[in-house]
N, C-alpha and C positions, 0 to 999 in steps of 0.2 A: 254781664250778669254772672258774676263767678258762683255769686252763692247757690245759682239753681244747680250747680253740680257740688257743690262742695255738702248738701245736705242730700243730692240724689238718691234713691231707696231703688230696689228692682223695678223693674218693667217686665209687664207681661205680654212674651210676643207673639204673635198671632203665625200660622201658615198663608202665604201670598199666594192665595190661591183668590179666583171668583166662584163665590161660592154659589152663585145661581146659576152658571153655564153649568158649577161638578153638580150642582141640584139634579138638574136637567137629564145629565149623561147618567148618572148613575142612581139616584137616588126618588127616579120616577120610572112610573108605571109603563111600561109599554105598550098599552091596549088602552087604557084610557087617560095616559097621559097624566094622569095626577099623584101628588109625590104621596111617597108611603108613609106611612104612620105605623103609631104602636096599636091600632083599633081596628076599624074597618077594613083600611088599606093598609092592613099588614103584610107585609111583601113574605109573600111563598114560592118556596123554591120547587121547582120539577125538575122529573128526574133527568131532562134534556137540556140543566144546567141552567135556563132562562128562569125570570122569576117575575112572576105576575103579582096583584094584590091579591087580597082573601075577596074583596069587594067582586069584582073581575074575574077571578075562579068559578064565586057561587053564582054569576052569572054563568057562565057558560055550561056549567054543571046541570043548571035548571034547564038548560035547553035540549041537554042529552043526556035526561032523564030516562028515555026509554035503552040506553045504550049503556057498556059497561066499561066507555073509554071516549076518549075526544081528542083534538088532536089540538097540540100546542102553537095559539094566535102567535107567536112569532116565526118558529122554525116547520110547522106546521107537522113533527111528529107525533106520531100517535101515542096516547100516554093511558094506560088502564086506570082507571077509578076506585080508588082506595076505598076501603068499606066504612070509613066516616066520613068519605066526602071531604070538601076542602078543608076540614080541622085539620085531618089526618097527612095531608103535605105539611112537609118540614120547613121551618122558619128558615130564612134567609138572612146566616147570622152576621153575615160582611155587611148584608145593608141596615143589619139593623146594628154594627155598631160602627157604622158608617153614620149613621142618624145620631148616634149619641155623641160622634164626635163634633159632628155638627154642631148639634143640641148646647155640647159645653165649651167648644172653642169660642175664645174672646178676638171678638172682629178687634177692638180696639187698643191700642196700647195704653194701660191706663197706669198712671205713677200712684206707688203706694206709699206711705209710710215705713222705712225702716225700723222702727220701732213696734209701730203699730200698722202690722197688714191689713187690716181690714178699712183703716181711714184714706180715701184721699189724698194727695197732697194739695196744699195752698200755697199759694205765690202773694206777697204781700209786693207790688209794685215803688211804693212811697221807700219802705226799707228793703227793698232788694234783698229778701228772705224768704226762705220755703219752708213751712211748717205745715202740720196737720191741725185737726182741731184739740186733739188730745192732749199732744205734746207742743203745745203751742206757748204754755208759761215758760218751758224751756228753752225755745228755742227764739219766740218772739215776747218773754216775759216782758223782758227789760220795757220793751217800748209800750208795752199794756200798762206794766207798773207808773210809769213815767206819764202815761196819758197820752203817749204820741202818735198808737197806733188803736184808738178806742172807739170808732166806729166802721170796722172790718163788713163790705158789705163785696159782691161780687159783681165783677165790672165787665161782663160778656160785651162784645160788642151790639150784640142785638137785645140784649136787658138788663137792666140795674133792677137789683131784688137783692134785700138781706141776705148772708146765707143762714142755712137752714138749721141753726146752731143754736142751741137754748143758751151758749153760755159768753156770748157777748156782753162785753163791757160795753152799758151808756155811755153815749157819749154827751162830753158836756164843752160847753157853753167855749170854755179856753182850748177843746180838743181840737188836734188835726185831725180830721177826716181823712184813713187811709184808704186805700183800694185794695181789697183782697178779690185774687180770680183766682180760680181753678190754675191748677200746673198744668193742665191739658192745653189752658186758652193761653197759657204765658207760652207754651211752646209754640202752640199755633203762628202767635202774633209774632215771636222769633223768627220760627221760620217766614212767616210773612214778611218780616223787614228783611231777612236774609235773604230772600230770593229776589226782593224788588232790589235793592244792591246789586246781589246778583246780578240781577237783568241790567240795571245800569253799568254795573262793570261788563258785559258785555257789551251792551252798546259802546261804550268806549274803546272796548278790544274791536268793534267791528268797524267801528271809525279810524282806529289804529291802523287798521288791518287792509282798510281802503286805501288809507294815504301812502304807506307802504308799499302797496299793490302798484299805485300810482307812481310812486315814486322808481319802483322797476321797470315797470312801464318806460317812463322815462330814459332813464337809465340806458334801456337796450335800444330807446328812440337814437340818444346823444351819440352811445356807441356804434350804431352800425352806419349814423351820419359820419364821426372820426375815422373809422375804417376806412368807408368808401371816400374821404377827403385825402387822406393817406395813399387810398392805394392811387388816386388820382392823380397827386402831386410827384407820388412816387413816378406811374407809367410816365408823367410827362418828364422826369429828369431822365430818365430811361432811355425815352427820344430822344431827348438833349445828347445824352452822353452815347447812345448807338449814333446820331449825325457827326458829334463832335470825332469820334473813334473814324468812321468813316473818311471823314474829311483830313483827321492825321495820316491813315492810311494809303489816302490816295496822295497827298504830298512828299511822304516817305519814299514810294514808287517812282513818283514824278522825280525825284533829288537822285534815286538810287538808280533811275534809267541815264540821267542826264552825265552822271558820275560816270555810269558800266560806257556811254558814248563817250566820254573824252577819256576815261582809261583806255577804252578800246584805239581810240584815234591815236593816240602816243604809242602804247603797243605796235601800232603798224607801222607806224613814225621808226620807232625803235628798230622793229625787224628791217625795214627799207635804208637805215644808215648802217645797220651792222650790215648787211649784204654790199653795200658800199663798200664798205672798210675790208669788207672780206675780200672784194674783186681787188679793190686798193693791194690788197696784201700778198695774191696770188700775182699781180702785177709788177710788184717789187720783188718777188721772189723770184718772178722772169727776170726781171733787172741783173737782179744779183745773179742768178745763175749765168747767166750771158756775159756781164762782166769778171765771174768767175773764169769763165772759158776763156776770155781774151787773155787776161792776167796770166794764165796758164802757157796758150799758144803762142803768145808774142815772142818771151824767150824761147823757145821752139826755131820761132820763124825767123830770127835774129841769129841764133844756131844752123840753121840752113844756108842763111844768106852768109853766115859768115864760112861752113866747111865749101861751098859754092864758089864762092872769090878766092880762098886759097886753092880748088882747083883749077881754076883758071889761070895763075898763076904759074 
């Protein structure tokens, strides 16, 4: 519905306030509870700030008639009696233009004619157009002239009635019968399909928003099932490979003792031939020395035996 804004005129907006709780707190009588006016229960102000009605004053005045003071039904001081009596308390001018504002504030947001402030605006439904009744040749001529829009009646959901307008076009016999509503009910009904939408596009965001849900759900079910599969698989190769490390270990040992024993056994092998060889060698070396000495002596002894026999001689 483009056209409902493409013609929009001001709105008049209201204060969001409740206006019968601020009735209540401010713009009712404290002693007898009923709200003030501009007559009776004209709200008057005392000099202890609190403000009764006039109704309510001239009671309590009448009963302390024989006194020249009384004391204030709320805060209960004592307040001296004016020589006119409750005329002579002064008006209570917050509340009473507190009441006016009341009086004139517009609870409702009502769409006016740009044009013409004072008119309404109408929403023709059939031609998706907003016009008043004023400016309505203008805006909705064409379709009056043409006969298309000639019997304009107002289509509330709770009543169908004319509207209240002398200057509708008869409708005849070839007319289409349009539906004119108030711009108030065109918006209502707006907002009516736009919230039940609403509410269906939410239910679907909350259908969305389940399966989603579900689906992390899920999700962290799968996951902390593949974790603990992992970490399962994992400790058991763990095992594996801490048995298999063990089992090389002990083999290594077993190779590297049986090595360090036959190393060792030739080692002793080794030292018990070279001591051999050694005594071997210390024995030859007697040899030789010994036969060194004879080598030596013999011609000696050959030299003896020979100056011996030429003594003899």
């Amino acid at each position: 519905m483009v056209s409902l804004f493409q013609m929009a005129s001001r709105l008049v907006e209201t204060v969001m306030i409740n206006v019968d709780d601020f009735a209540d707190s401010f713009l009712t009588c404290g002693t007898c509870f009923t709200g003030y006016d501009t007559r009776e229960r004209a709200a008057k102000l005392l000099p202890c700030s609190h403000t009764v009605c006039r109704s309510c004053l001239d009671r309590i005045l009448e009963t302390q008639m024989q006194s020249d003071s009384f004391r204030c039904p709320i805060c209960r001081e004592t307040i001296a009696v004016p020589a006119g009596g409750a005329r002579s308390f002064p008006p209570a001018f917050i509340v009473n233009q507190l009441l006016d504002l009341i009086a004139t504030q517009r609870r409702d947001i009502v769409p006016k004619c740009r044009l013409h402030p004072n008119q309404e605006l109408l929403f023709c439904e059939t031609c998706d157009v907003v016009f008043c009744t004023e400016c309505r040749d203008r805006t909705h001529g064409s379709a009056i002239s043409n006969a298309s829009c000639t019997s304009l009646t107002v289509c509330d959901s709770q009543q169908h009635q004319p509207l209240e307008d002398s200057t509708n076009v008869p409708s005849s016999s070839s007319a289409l019968n349009h539906n004119v509503i108030t711009f108030n009910v065109a918006i209502k009904r707006c907002t009516e399909i736009m919230l039940y939408k609403m509410h269906l596009c939410v239910q679907e965001l909350d259908h969305a928003q389940d399966a989603v849900s579900a689906e992390l759900e899920r999700l962290t079910i799968n996951k902390n099932a593949c974790m603990e599969a992992i970490n399962s698989k994992f400790a058991e190769l763990i095992a594996l490979v801490d048995r298999r490390q063990a089992e090389l270990l002990d083999m290594v040992k077993r190779l590297a003792d049986d090595k360090h024993r036959a190393l060792t056994d030739q080692l002793t092998l080794i030292e018990s031939e070279r001591e051999a060889v050694r005594r071997e060698c210390n024995s030859i070396k007697g040899v030789v020395s010994q036969l060194h000495t004879t080598l030596v002596i013999q011609p000696l002894l050959q030299s003896v035996i020979w100056i011996t026999g030429f003594i003899a001689q």
